[in-house]
N, C-alpha and C positions, 0 to 999 in steps of 0.2 A: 918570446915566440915571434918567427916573423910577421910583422906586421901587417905583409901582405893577405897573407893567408888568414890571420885575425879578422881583419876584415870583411874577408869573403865568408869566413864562418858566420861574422856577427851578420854579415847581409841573411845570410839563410836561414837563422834562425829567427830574425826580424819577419820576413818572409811567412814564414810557418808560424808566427804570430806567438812567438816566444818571449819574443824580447831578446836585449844585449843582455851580456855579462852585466851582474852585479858590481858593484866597485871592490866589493870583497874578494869577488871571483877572479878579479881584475890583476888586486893587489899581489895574487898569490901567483902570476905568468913574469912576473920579473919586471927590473926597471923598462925593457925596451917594449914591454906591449901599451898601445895606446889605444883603447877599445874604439876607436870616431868606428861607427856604423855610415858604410858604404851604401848610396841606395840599391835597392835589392833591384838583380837582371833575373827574369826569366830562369834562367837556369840557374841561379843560385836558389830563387822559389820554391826548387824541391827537395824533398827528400833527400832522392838520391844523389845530387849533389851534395847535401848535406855532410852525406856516408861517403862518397868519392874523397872529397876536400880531406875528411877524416883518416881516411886508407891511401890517401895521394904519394904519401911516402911515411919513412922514417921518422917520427920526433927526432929534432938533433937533441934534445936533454929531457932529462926527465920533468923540467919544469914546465917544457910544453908539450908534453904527452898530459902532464896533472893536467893543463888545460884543457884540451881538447876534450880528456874527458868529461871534464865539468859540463864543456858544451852538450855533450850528449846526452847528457844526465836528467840536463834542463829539457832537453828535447823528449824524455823519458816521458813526460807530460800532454803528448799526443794521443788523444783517443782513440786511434785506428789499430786494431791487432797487428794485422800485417807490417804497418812501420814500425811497433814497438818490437815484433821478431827480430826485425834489422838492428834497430838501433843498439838491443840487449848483446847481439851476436857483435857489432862495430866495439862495444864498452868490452866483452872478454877479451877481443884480440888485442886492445891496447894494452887491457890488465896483463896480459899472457906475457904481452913484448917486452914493457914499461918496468914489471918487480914494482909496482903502484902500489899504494895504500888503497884499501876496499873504504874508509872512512868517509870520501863523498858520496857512496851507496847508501853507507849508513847512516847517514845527515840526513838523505829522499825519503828512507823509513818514516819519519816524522812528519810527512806529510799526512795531513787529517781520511781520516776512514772515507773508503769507496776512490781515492785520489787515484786515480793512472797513475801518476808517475810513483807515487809510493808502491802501488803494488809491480809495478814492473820495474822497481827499484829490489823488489823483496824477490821476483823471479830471477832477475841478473845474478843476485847475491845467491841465490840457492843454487845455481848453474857454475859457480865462482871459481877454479880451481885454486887462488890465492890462497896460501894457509894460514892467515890469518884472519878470516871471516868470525868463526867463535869465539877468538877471543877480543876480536872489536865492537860484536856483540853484548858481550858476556860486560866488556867497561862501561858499555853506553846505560843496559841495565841496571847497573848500580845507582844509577842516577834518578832510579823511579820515571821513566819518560809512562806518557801517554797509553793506553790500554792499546790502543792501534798499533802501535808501536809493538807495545809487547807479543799481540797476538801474529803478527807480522815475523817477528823475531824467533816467536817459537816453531811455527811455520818451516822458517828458514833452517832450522836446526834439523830436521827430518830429511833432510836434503845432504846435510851436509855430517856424514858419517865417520864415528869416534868419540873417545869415552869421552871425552868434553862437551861433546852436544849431549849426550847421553844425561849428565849429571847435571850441565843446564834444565834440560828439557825436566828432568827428575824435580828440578827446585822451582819451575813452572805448574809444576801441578797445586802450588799451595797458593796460585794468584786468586786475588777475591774476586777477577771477574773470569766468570763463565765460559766467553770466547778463549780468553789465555788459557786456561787452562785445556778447556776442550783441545787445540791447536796442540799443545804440550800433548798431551796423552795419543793423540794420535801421530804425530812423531817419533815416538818411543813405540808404537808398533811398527810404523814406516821402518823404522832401525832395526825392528826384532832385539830391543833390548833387555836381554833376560835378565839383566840387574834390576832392573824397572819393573818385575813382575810384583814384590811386594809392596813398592809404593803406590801403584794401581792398584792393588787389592784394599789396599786400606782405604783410600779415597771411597770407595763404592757403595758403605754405609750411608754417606752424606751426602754424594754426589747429586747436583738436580739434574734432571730428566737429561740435557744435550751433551752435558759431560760424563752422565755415566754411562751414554751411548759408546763413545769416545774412550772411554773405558775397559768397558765389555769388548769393544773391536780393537783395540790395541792389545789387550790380553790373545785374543783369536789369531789376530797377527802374528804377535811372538811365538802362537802354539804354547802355551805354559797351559796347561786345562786342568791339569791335574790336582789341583786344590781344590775341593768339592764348593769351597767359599766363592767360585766361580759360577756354578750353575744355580746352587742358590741364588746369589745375586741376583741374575737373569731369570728368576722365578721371581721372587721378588717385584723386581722392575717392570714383571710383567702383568703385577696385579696393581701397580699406580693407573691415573688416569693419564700418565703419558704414555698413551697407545701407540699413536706412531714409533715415538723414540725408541720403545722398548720392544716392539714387533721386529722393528729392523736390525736392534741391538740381539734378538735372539735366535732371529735368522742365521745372523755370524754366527755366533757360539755355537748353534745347533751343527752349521756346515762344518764347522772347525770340528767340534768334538765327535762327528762322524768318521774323520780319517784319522781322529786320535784316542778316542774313548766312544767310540759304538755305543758299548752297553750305556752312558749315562747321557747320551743323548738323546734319550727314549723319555728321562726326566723332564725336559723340556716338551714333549709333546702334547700332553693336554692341557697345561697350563696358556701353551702358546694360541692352539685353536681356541681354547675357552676367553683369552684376547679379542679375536675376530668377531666371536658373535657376542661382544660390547657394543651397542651402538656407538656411532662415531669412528668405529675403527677404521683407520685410511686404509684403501685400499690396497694401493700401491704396497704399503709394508705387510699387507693381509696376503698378497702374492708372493711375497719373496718370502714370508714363513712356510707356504704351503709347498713353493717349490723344492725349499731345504729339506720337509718332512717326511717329501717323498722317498730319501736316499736313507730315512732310518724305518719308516711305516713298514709293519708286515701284516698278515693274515692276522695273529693272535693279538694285535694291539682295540682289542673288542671296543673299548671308551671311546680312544680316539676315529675310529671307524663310524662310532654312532653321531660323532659330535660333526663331522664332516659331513654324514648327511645331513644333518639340519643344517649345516653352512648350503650346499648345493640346495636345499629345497626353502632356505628363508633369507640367503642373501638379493639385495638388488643390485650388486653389480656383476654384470656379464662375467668379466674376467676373473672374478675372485670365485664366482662359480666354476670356472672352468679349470681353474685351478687346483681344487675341489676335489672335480671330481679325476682330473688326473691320479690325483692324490688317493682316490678309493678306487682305482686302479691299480696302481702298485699296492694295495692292501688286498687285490682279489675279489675287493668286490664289484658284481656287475653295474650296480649303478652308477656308478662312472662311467663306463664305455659307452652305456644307453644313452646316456644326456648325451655325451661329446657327439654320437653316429649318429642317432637317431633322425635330427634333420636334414644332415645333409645327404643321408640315403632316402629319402622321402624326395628331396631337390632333385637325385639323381635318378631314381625312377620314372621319373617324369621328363627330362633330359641325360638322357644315359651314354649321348656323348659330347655333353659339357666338357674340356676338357679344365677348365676353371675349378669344377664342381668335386672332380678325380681329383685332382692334386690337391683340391681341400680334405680331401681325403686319408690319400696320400699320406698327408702332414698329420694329419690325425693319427692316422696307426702307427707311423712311427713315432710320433713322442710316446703313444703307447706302448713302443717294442715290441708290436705285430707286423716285424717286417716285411711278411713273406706276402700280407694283405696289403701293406702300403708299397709292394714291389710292385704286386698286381696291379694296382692301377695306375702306379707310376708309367708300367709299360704301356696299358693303356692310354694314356696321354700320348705316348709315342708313336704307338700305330695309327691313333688317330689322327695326328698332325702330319705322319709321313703321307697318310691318303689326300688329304687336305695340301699337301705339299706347302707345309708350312716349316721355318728352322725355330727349333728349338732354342734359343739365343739368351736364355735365361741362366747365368750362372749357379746360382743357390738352385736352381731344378736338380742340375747335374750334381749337386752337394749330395742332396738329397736322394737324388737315386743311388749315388756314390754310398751311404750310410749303409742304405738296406741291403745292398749286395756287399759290401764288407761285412753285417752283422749276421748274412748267411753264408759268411766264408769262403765267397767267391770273389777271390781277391784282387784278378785280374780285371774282372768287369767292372770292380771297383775302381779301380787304378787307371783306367782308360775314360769311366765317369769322373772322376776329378781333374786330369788331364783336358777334356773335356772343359769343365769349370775353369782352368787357369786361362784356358786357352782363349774364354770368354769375359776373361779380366779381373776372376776369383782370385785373392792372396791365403797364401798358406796362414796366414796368421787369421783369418778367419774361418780356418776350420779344421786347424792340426788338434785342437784338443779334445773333438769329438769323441766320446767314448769308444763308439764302433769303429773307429779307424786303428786303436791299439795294436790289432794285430799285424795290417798294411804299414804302420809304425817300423815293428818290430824287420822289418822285410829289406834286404840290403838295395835290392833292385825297386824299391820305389822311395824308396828312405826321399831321395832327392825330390820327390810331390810336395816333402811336409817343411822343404828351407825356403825361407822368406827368399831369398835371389832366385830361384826358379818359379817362384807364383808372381814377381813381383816385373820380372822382363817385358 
């Protein structure tokens, strides 16, 4: 490697308080590099220098493209997100030019649990397009490395798609610790690997609480539901005392086996509320049951209807109640919409042209699907800030007006409120999946509202 340029590297990474090349690192740039560390100028102190020097030109060989990268590698060890995006993206484009061995990415893996540089060794390597990642994985494994190591590796396999990772990732599921495995089983859903449906399934009997989370959502993943040894499971899991793990694990299952198996997704329903009102049950996973329940609960699900009241009348947490009674909403019954309205039409009575107090409103009847009440006061807000000669300048308002005049089939008005929203810095990717927008979807002359480059200008 020119020596010149050696130098200026070892300066900047001395700089950034890395340190020079190892001698090993050294030995591997040929007879003419001679590492003497230059003192460090100002601009070699940064970063971007760092990355300039790196990108400055061409390796003349591949013996000093292997270096450079090595420098970066070590630099991988910076704390800062922002220069680890750089330094990840500098390491592909060498790998891209160079035809490199990925093998000093795989060397940083070994770096000890919580490391920066190990895990943005493990990001590099999953972004990698070099083809041989899995199976310099797949040699280093033989070797029995480090659990970090492994869980890192399996990680990386999820990322990196084909039956290789697939049948790795397969022979990961049998590691004794808990993280590896976990890591394994949710990669094989990342991959939608339907070969992998029956080695997850078998796992499931024994599995402890964090990997048969990892489980049940890697099965969800794949979409494979149709083994009834699937809901079982998650019935099951749902009467350990690991309540979070298995709340959040059956939230999946429930949401998966809705657009796949309807009818047995109804199996999960009381078991799951009967969950929630366990003392201890976290909340957070107490919400994301109830919001999944909604899309299977109806009028004749009588049990689970009764069991949602006592959640709404003996939970202490605000959200999980509200949740709740969403949920006995979409079942029909009224005491849901009473809890959610009830105060803030009592606030609004009292101030009737809040317009804070409307659009809480607002928000209300439409998660409700009473859009023609959440139109009404959406418009509301409107006349009242037009008098007021106030702008409207809130994106998600316009979403949200956007919703309820799409879900009453005025499509136009809809199409002019999102337009609207983009105009105020709204991305289609946060709100093309909205259910009520299906039919403005389906519409050749708006189609272009729902592409990431027209919300995104």
């Amino acid at each position: 490697m020119d020596p010149i340029l050696l130098r200026a590297f070892a300066g900047a990474l001395a700089a950034l308080a890395i340190g020079p090349l190892s001698p090993a690192q050294a030995a591997d740039q040929g007879p003419a590099a001679q590492p003497a560390p230059a003192a460090p100028t100002p601009q070699e102190a940064s970063l971007e220098s760092l990355l300039a020097l790196a990108r400055e030109r061409a390796a003349k060989s591949r013996v000093e493209a292997a270096a450079r990268l090595r420098i970066l590698i070590a630099a991988l060890g910076l704390p800062f997100e922002e220069n680890s995006n750089q330094i990840r993206k500098t390491i592909q484009e060498i790998l891209e030019s160079g035809d490199l061995s990925t093998a000093p990415l795989i060397e940083a893996l070994h770096e000890p649990e919580g490391s920066p540089k190990g895990s943005n060794a493990a990001r590099a390597l999953a972004d990698s397009k070099a083809g041989n990642v899995v199976e310099e994985l797949e040699a280093t494994l033989q070797k029995q490395p480090m659990p970090w190591f492994r869980a890192r590796a399996a990680w990386i396999l999820g990322r990196q798609p084909g039956g290789r990772s697939t049948r790795l990732a397969i022979k990961l599921l049998d590691d004794s610790e808990a993280n590896v495995a976990q890591q394994a089983a949710l990669s094989l859903g990342k991959l939608k690997a339907h070969e992998a449906v029956q080695p997850l399934l078998s796992k499931l009997p024994s599995a402890p609480p964090t990997v048969g989370r990892a489980l049940l959502t890697a099965l969800a993943q794949i979409g494979e539901l149709k083994d009834p040894k699937v809901t079982s499971a998650a019935i099951a899991f749902l009467e350990t005392p690991a309540s979070s793990e298995a709340l959040g694990a059956a939230a999946e299952v429930l949401e998966a086996l809705r657009k796949t198996e309807p009818a047995r997704a109804k199996e999960l329903l009381v078991p799951g509320l009967k969950a929630i009102q366990r003392p201890g049950a976290p909340a957070e996973a107490a919400e994301a049951f109830l919001r999944a329940s909604r899309q299977v609960l109806n009028s004749a699900d009588r049990e689970a209807i009764a069991i949602l009241k006592k959640i709404l009348a003996d939970s202490p947490d605000f959200p999980v109640k509200s949740a709740a009674a969403f949920a006995l909403d979409t079942g029909k019954d009224p005491s849901g919409a009473a809890f959610l309205l009830k105060p803030v039409n009592e606030a609004i009575k009292e101030n009737p042209e809040n317009t804070v107090l409307l659009r809480q409103r607002g928000q209300i009847h439409l998660e409700l699907h009473r859009y023609r009440d959440g139109l009404r006061d959406y418009d509301e807000v409107k006349r009242i800030s037009a008098a007021r000669k106030l702008t409207l300048n809130d994106p998600e308002y316009w979403v949200e007006y956007a919703r309820c005049q799409a879900a009453l089939k005025t499509l136009q008005a809809a199409a002019d409120a999102l337009r609207q929203a983009v105009n105020l810095g709204a991305k289609a990717k946060d709100f093309r999946d909205f259910e009520e927008f299906t039919d403005l979807r389906k519409q050749p002359k708006f189609i272009s509202l729902f592409e990431t480059d027209s919300a995104e200008k």
